[in-house]
DRENPA-3360 file (N, C-alpha, C; in nm, 2 decimals, always signed):
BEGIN
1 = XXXXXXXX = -5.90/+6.78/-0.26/-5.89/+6.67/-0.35/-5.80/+6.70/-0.47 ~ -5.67/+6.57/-0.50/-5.61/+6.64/-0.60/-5.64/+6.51/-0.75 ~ -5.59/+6.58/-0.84/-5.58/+6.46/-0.95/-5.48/+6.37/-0.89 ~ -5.50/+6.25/-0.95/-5.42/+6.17/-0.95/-5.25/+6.19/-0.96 ~ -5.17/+6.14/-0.91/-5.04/+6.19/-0.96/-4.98/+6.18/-1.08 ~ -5.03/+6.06/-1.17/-4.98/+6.05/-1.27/-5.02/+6.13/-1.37 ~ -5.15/+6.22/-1.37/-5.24/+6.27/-1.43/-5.15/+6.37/-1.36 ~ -5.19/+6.44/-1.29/-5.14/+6.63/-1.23/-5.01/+6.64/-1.29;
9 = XXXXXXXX = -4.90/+6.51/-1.27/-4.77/+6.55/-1.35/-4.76/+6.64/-1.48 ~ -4.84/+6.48/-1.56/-4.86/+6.55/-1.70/-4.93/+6.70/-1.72 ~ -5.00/+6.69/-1.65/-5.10/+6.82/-1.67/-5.00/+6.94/-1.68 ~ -4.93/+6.95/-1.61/-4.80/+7.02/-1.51/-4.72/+7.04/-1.63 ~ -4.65/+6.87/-1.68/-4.58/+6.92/-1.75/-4.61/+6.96/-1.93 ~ -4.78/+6.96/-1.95/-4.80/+6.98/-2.05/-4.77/+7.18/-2.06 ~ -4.80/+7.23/-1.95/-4.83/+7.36/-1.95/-4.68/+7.36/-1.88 ~ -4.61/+7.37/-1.84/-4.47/+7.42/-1.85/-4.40/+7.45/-2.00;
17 = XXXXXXXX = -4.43/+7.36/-2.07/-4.39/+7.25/-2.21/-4.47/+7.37/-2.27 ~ -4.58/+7.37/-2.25/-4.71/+7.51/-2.35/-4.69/+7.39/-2.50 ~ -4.71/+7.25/-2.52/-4.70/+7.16/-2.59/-4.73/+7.02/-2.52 ~ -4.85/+6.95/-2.61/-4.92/+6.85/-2.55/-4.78/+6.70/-2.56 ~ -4.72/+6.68/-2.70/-4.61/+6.60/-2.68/-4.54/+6.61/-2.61 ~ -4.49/+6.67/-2.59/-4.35/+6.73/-2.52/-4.34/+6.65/-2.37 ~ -4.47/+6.81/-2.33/-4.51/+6.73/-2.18/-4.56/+6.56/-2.15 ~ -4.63/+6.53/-2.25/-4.62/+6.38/-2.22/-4.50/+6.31/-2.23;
25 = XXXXXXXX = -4.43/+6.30/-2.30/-4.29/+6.24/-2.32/-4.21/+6.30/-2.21 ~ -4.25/+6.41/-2.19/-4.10/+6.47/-2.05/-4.18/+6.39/-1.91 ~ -4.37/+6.42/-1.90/-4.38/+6.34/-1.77/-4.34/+6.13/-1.78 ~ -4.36/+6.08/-1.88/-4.31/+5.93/-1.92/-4.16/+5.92/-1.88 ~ -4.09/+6.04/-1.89/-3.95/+5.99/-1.87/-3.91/+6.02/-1.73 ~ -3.96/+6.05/-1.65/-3.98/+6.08/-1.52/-4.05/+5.98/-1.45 ~ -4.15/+5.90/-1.55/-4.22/+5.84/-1.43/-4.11/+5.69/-1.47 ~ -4.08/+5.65/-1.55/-3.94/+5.61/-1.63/-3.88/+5.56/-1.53;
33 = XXXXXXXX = -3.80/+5.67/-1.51/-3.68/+5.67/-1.39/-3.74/+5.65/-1.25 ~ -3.84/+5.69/-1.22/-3.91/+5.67/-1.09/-3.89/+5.49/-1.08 ~ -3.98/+5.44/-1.19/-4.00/+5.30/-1.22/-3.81/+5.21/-1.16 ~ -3.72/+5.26/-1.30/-3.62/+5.20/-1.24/-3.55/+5.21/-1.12 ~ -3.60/+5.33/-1.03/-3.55/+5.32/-0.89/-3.60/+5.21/-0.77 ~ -3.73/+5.16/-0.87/-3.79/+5.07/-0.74/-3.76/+5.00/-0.71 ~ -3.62/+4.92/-0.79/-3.54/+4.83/-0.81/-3.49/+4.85/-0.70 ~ -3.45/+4.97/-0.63/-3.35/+4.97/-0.52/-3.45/+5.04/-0.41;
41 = XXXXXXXX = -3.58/+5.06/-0.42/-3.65/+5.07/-0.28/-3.67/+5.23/-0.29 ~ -3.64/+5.27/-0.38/-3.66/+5.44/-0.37/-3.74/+5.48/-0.47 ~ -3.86/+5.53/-0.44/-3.98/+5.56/-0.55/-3.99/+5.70/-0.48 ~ -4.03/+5.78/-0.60/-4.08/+5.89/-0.49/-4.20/+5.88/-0.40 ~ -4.14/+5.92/-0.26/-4.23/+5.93/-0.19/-4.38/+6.02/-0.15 ~ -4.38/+6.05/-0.25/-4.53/+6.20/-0.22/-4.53/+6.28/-0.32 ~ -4.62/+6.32/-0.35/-4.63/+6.46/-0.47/-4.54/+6.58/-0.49 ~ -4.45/+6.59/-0.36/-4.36/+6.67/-0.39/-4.27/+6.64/-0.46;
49 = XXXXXXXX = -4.15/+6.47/-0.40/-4.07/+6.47/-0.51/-4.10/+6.43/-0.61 ~ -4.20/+6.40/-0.66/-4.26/+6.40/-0.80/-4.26/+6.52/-0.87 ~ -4.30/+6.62/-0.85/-4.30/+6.75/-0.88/-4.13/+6.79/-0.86 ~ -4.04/+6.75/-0.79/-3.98/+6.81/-0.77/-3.83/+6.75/-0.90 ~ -3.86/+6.61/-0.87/-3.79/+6.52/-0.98/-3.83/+6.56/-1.13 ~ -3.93/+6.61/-1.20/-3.98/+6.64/-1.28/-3.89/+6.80/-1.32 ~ -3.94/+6.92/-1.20/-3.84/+7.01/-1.30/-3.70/+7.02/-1.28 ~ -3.61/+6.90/-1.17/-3.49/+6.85/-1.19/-3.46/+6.85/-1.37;
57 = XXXXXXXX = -3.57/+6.74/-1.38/-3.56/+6.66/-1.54/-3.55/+6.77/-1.66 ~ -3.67/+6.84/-1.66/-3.73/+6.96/-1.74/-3.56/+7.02/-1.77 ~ -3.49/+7.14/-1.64/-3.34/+7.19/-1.65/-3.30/+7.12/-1.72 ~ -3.25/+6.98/-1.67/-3.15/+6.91/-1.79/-3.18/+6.89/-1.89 ~ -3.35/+6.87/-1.98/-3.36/+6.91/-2.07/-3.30/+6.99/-2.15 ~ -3.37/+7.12/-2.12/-3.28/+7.23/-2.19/-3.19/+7.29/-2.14 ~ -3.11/+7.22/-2.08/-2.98/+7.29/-2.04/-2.86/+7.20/-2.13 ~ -2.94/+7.04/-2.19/-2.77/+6.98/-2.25/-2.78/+7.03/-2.39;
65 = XXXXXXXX = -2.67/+6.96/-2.43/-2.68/+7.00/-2.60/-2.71/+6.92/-2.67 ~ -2.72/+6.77/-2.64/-2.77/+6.65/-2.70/-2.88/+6.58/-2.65 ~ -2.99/+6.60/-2.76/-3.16/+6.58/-2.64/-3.13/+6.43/-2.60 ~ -3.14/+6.48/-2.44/-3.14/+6.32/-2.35/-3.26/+6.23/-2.34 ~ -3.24/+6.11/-2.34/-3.34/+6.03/-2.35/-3.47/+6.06/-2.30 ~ -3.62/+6.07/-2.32/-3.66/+5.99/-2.47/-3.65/+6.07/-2.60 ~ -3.62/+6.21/-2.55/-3.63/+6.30/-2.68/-3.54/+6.23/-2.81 ~ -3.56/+6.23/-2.94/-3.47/+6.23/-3.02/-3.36/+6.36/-3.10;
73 = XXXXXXXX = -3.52/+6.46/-3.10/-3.44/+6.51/-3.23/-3.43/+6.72/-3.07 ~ -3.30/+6.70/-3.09/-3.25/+6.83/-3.00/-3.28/+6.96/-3.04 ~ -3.27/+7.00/-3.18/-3.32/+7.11/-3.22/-3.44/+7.16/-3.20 ~ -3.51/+7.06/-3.18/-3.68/+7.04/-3.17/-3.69/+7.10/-3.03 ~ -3.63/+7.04/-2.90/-3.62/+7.06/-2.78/-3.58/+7.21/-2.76 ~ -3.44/+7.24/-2.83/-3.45/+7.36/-2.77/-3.53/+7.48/-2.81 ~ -3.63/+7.46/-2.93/-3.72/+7.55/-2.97/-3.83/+7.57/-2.91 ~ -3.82/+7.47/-2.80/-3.94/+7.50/-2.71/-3.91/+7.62/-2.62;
81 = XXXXXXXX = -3.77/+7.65/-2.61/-3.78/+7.77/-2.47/-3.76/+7.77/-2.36 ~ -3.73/+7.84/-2.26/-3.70/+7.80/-2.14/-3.86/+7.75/-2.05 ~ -3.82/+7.72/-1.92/-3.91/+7.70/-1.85/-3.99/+7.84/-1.83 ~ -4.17/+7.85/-1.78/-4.18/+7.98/-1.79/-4.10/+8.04/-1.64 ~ -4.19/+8.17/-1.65/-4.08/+8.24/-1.52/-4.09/+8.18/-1.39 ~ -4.04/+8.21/-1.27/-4.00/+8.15/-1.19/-4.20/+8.21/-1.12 ~ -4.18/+8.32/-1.10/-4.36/+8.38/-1.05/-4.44/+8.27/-1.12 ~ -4.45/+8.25/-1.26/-4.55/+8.15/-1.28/-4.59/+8.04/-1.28;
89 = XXXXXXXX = -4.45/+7.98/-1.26/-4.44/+7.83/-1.16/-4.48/+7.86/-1.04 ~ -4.44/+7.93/-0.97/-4.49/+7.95/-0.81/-4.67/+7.95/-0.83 ~ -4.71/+8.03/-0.93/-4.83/+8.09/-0.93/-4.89/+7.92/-0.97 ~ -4.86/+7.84/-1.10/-4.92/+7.69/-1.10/-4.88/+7.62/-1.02 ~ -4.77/+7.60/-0.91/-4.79/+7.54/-0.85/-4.86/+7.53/-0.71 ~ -4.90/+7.64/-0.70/-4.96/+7.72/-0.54/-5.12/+7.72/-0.62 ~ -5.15/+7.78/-0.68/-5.31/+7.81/-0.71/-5.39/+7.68/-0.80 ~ -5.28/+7.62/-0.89/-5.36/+7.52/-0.98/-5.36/+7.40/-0.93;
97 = XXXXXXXX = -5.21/+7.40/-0.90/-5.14/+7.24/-0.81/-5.16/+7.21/-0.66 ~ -5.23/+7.33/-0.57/-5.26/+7.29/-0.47/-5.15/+7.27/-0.34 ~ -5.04/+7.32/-0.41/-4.91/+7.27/-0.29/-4.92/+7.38/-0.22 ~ -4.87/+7.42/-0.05/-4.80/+7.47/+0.02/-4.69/+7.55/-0.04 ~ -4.69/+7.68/+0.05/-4.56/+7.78/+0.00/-4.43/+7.67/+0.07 ~ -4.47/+7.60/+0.17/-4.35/+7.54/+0.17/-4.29/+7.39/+0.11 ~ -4.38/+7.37/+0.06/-4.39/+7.24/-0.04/-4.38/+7.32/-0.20 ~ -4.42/+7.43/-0.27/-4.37/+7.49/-0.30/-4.19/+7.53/-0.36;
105 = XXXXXXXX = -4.17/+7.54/-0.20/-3.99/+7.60/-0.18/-3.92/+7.49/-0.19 ~ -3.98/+7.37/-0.20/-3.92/+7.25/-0.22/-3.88/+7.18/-0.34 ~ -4.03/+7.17/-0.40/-4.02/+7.17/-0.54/-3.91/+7.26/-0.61 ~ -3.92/+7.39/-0.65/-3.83/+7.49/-0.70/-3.71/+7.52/-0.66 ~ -3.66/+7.46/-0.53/-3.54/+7.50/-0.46/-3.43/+7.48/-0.53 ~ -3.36/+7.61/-0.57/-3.39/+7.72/-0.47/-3.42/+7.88/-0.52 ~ -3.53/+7.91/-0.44/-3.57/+8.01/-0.49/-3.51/+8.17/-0.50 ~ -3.52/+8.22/-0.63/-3.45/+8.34/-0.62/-3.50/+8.47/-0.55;
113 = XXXXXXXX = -3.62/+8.43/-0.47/-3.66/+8.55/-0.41/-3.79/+8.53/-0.30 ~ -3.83/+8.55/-0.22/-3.91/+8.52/-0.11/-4.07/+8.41/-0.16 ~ -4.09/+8.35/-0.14/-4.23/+8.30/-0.17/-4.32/+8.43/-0.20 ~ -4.36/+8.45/-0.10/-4.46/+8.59/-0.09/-4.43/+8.66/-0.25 ~ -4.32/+8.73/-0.26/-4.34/+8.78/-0.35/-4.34/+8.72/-0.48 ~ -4.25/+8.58/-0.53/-4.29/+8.53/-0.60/-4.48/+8.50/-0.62 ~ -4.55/+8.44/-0.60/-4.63/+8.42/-0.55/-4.73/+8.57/-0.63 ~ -4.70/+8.67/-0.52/-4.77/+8.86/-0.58/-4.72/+8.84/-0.72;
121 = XXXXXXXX = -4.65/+8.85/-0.78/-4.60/+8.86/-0.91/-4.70/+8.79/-0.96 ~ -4.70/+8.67/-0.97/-4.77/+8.55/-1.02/-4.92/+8.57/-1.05 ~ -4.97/+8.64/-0.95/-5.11/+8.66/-0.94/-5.11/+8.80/-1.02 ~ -5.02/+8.88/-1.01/-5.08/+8.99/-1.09/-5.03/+8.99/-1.27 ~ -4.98/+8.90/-1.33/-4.99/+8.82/-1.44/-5.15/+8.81/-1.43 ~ -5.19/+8.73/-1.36/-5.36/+8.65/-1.37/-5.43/+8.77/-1.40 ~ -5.37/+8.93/-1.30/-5.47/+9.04/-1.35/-5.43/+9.10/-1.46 ~ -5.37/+9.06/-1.55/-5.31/+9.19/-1.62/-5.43/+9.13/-1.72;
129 = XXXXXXXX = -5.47/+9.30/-1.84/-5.58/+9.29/-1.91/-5.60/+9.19/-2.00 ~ -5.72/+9.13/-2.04/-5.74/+9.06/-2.13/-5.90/+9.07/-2.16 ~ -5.91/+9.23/-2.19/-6.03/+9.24/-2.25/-6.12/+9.17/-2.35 ~ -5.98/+9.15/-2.45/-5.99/+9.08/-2.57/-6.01/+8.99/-2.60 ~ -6.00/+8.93/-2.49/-5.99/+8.75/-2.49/-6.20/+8.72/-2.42 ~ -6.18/+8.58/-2.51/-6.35/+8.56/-2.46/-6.36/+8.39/-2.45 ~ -6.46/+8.37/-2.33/-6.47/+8.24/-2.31/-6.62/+8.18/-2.31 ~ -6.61/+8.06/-2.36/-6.77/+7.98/-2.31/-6.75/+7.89/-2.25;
137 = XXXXXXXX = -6.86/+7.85/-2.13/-6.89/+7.81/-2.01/-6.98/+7.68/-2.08 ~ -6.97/+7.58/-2.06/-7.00/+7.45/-2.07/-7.04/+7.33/-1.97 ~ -7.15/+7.44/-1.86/-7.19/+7.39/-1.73/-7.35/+7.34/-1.73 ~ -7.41/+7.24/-1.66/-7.52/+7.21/-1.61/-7.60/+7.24/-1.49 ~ -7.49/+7.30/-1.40/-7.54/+7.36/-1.23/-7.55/+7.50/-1.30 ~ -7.67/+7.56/-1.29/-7.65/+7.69/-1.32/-7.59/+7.78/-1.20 ~ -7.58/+7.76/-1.10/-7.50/+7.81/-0.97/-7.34/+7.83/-0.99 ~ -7.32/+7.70/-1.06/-7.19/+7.73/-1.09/-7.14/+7.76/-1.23;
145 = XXXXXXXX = -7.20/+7.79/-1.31/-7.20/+7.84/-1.42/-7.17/+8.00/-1.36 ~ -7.30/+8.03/-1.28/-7.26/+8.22/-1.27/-7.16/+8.27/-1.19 ~ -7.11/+8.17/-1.09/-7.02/+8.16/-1.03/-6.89/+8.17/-1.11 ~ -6.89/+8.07/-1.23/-6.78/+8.09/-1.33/-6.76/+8.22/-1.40 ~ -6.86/+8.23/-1.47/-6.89/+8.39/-1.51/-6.83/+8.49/-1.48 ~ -6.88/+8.49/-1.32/-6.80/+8.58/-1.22/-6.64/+8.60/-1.22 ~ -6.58/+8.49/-1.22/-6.45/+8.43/-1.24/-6.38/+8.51/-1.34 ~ -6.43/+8.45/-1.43/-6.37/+8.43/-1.59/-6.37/+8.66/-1.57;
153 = XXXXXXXX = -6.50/+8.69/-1.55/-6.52/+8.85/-1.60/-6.43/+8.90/-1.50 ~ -6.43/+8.88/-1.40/-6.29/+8.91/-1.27/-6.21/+8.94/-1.32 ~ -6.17/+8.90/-1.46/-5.97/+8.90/-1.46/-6.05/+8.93/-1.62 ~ -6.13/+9.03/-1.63/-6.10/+9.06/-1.76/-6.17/+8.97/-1.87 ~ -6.23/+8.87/-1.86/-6.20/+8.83/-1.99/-6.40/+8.77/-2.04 ~ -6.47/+8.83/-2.14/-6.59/+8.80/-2.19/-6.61/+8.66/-2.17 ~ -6.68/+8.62/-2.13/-6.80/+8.50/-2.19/-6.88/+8.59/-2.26 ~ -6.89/+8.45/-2.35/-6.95/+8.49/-2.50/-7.10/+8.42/-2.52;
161 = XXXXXXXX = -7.07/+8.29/-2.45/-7.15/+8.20/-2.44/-7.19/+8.10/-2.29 ~ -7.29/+8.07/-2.23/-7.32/+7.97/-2.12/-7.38/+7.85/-2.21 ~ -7.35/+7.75/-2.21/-7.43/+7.61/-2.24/-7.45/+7.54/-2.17 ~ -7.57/+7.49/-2.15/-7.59/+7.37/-2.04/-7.58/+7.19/-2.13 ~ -7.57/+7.18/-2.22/-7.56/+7.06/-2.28/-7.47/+7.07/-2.37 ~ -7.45/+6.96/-2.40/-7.28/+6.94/-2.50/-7.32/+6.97/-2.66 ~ -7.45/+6.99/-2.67/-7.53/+7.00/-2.82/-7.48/+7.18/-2.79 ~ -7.55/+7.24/-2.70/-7.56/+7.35/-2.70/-7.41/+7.43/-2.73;
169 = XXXXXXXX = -7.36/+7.36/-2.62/-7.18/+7.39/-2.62/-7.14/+7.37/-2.76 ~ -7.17/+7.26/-2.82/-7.10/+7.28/-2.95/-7.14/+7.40/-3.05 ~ -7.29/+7.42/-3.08/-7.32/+7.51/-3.15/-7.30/+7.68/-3.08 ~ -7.26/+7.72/-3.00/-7.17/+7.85/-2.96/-7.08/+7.84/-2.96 ~ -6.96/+7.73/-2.93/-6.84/+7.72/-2.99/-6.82/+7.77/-3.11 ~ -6.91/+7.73/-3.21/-6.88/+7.73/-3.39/-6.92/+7.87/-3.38 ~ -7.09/+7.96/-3.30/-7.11/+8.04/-3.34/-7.01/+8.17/-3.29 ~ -6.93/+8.12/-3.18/-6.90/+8.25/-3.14/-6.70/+8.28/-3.13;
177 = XXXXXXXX = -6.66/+8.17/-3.13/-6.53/+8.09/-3.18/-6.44/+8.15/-3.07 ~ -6.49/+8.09/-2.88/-6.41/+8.18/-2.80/-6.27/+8.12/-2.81 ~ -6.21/+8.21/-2.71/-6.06/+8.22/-2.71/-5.99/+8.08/-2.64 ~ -6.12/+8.07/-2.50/-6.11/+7.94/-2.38/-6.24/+7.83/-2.36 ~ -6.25/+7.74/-2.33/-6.37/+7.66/-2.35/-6.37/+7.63/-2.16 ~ -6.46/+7.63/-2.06/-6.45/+7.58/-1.96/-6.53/+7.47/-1.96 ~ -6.54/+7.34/-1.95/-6.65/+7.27/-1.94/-6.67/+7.17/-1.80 ~ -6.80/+7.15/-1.78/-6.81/+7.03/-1.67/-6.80/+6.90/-1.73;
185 = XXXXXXXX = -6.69/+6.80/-1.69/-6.67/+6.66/-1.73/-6.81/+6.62/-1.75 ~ -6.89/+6.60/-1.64/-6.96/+6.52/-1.63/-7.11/+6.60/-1.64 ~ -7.17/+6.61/-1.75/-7.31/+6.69/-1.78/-7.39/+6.64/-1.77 ~ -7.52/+6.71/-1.73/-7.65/+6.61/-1.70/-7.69/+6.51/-1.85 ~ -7.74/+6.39/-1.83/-7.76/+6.39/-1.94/-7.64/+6.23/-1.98 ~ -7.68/+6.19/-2.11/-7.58/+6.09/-2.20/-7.43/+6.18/-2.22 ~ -7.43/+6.27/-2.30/-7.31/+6.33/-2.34/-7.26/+6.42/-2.22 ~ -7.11/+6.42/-2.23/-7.03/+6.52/-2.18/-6.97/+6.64/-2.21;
193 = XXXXXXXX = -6.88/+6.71/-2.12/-6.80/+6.81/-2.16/-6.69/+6.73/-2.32 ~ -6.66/+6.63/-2.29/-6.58/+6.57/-2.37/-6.62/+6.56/-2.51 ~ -6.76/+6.53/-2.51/-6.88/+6.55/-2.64/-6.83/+6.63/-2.68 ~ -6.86/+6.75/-2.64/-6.86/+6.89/-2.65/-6.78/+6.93/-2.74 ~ -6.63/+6.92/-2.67/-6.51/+6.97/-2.69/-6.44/+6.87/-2.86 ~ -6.51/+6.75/-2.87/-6.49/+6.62/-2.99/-6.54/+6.69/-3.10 ~ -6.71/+6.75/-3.11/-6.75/+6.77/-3.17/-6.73/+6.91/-3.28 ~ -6.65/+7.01/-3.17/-6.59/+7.11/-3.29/-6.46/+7.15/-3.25;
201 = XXXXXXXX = -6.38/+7.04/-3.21/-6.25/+7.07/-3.23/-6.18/+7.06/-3.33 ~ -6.26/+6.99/-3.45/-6.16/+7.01/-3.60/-6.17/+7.14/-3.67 ~ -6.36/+7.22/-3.61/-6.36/+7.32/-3.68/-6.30/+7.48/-3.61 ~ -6.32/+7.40/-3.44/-6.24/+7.55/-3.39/-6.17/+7.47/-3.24 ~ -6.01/+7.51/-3.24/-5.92/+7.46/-3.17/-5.91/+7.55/-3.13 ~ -5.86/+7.52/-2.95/-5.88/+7.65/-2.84/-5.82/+7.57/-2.70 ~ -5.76/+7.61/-2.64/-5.74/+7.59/-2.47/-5.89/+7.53/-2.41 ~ -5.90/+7.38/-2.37/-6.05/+7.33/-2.29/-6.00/+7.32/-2.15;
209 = XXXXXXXX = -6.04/+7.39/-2.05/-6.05/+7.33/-1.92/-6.16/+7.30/-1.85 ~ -6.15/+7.14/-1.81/-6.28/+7.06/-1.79/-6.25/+7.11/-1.58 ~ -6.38/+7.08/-1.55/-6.37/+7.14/-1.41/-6.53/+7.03/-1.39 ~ -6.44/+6.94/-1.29/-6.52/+6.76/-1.29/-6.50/+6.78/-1.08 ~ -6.56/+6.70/-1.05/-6.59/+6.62/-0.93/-6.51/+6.50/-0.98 ~ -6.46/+6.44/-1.03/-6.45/+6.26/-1.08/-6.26/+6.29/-1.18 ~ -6.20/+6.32/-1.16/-6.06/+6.35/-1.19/-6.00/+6.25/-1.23 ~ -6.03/+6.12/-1.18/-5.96/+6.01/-1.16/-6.01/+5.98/-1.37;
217 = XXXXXXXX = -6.06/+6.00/-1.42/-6.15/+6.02/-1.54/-6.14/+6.07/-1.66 ~ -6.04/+6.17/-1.60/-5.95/+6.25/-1.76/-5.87/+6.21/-1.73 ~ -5.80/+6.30/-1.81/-5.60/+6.27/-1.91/-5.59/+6.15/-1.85 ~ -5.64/+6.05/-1.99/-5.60/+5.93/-2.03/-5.54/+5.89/-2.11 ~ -5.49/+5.98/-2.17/-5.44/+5.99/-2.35/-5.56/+5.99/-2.44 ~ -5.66/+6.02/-2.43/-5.73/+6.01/-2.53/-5.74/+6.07/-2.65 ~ -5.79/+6.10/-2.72/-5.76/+6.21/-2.87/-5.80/+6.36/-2.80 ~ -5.88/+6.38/-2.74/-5.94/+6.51/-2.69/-5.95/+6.51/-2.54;
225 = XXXXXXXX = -5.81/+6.61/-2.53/-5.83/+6.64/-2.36/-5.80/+6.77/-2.35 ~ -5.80/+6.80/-2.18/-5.84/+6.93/-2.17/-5.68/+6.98/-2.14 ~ -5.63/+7.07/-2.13/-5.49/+7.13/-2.08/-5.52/+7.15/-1.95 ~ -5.59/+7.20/-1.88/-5.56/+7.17/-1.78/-5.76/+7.11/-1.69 ~ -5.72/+7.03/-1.58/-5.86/+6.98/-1.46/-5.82/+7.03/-1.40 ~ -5.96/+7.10/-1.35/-5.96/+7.17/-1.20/-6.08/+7.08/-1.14 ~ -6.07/+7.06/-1.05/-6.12/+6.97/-0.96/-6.19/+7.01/-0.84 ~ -6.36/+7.00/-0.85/-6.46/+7.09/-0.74/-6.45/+6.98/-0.59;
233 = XXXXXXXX = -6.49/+7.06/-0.48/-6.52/+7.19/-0.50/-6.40/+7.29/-0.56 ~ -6.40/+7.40/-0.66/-6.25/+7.47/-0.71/-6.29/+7.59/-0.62 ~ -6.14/+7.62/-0.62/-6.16/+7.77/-0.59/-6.10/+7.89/-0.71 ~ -6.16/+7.99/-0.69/-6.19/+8.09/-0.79/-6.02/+8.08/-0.85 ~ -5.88/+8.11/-0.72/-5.78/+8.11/-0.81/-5.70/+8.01/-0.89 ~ -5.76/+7.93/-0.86/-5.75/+7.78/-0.98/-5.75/+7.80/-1.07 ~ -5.92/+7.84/-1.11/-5.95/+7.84/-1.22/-5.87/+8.03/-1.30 ~ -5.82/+8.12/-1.19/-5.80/+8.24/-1.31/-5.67/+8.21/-1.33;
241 = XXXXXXXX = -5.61/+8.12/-1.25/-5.46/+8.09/-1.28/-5.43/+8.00/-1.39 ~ -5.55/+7.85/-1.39/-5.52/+7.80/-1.55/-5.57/+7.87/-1.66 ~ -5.66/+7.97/-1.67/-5.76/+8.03/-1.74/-5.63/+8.15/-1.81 ~ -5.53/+8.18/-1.73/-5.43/+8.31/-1.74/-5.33/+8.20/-1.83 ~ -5.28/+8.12/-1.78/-5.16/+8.00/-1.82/-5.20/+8.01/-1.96 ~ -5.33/+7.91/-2.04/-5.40/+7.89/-2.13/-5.38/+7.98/-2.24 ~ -5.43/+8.12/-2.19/-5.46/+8.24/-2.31/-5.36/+8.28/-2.29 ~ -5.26/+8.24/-2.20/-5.10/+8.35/-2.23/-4.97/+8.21/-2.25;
249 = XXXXXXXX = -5.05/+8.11/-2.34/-4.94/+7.99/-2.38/-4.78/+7.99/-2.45 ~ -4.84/+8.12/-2.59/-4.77/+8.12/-2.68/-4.63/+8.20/-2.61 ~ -4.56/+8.10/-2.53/-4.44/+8.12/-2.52/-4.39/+8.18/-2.39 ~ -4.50/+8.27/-2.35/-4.53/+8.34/-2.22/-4.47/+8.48/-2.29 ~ -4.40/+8.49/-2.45/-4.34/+8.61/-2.46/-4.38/+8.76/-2.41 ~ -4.48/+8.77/-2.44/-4.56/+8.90/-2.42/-4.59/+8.96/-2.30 ~ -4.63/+8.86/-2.20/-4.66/+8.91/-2.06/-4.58/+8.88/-1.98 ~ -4.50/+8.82/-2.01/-4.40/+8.78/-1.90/-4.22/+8.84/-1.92;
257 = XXXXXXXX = -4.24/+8.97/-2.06/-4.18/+9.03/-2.08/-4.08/+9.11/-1.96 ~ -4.19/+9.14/-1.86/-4.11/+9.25/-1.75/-4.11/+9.18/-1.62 ~ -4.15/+9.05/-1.59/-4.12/+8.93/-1.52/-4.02/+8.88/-1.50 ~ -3.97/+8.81/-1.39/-3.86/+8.79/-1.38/-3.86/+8.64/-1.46 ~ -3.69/+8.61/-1.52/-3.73/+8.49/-1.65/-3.61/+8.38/-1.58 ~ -3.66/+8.29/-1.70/-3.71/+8.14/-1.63/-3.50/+8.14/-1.59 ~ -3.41/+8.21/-1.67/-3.29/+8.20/-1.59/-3.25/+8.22/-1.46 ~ -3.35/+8.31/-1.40/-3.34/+8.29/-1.23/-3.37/+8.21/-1.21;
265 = X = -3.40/+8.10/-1.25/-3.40/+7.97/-1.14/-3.30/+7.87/-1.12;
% end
């Protein structure tokens, strides 16, 4: 089961972007152009050239010198940075995005080095340490709560907190001020993950990844959304691959220092 396409775009290109504007404005001008092709019978046909027309767009971004439409102001554009590396696209688009290595090779074509190994790279980003980093779990199935746990402590990284209600989730947020928030959209109960995440996001701002049965439900534009949905049943590298993206946003500088960079592509 995937998000919606209009939804997974953005999602996609919010975390390329590592900036919530950006990515909305770069997926709108994509779905833009899609719109005025229907004029002549040619819409993209499937999630691939959607994906695929998208980091067409993204390149010409920062590759002209005058930000192309809808951007206005260029200086702004190019401070955002390249695309991240070529492994970590492979890595979101194979582990978070759900495509085929050969759906994949489509999207990115053309690749500067085998799937496979793109791909290994990718994943060992997801392991590199992050002791330091800590998360709270914002689940009602206690099954999948420890399940998460397991996850999250897999690749390094503390839970600080489990909450099963959106009251609880808020008061460990404030008490414990983790690094990542995981929450279930849909919590037993009146309130949700969304509660949750409303209630102390003025006092503490953080990476939320909502992990729902019901997809069709987030990124709506609302004031409070998550960076990235993972969508159950998930599997474990979903969630270490957005969980890795998230706590290694700021630019990808640091870990993706000895990686191969986003000019090979």
């Amino acid at each position: 089961m995937f998000l919606p396409v209009s939804a997974s775009i953005r999602q996609f290109a919010r975390a390329v972007t590592a900036d919530r504007l950006v990515g909305d404005e770069l997926a709108i001008a994509v779905a833009a152009e899609a719109n005025q092709k229907n004029v002549n019978g040619a819409p993209p046909a499937n999630r691939v050239e959607w994906f695929r027309r998208f980091i067409i767009r993204w390149r010409e971004v920062i590759a002209e010198d005058a930000a192309p439409k809808p951007f206005s102001n260029s200086a702004f554009i190019k401070s955002m940075g390249p695309l991240p590396s070529e492994a970590r696209l492979v890595l979101l688009l194979s582990d978070v995005c759900g495509f085929s290595a050969r759906e994949v090779e489509e999207i990115l074509q053309p690749l500067s080095r085998p799937y496979e190994d793109l791909l290994s790279e990718g994943r060992a980003i997801v392991r590199s340490a992050r002791g330091e980093k800590s998360a709270l779990i914002v689940e009602d199935e206690p099954l999948i709560a420890a399940d998460l746990k397991d996850v999250l402590e897999d690749m390094g990284v503390t839970v600080v907190g489990m909450a099963r209600t959106a009251e609880q989730g808020v008061r460990q947020a404030l008490e414990n001020s983790p690094d990542i928030v995981l929450a279930d959209y849909n919590l037993d109960g009146q309130k949700t993950g969304v509660d949750a995440v409303a209630a102390f996001h003025d006092a503490h701002q953080c990476p939320v990844i909502f992990i729902t049965g019901y997809p069709d439900e987030v990124l709506k534009g609302d004031e409070v959304e998550p960076d990235f949905v993972i969508v159950k049943p998930y599997r474990p590298e979903a969630v270490q691959a957005a969980v890795a993206h998230c706590l290694d946003a700021a630019r990808y500088a640091a870990i993706d220092a000895d990686a191969t960079t986003a000019g090979d592509l």
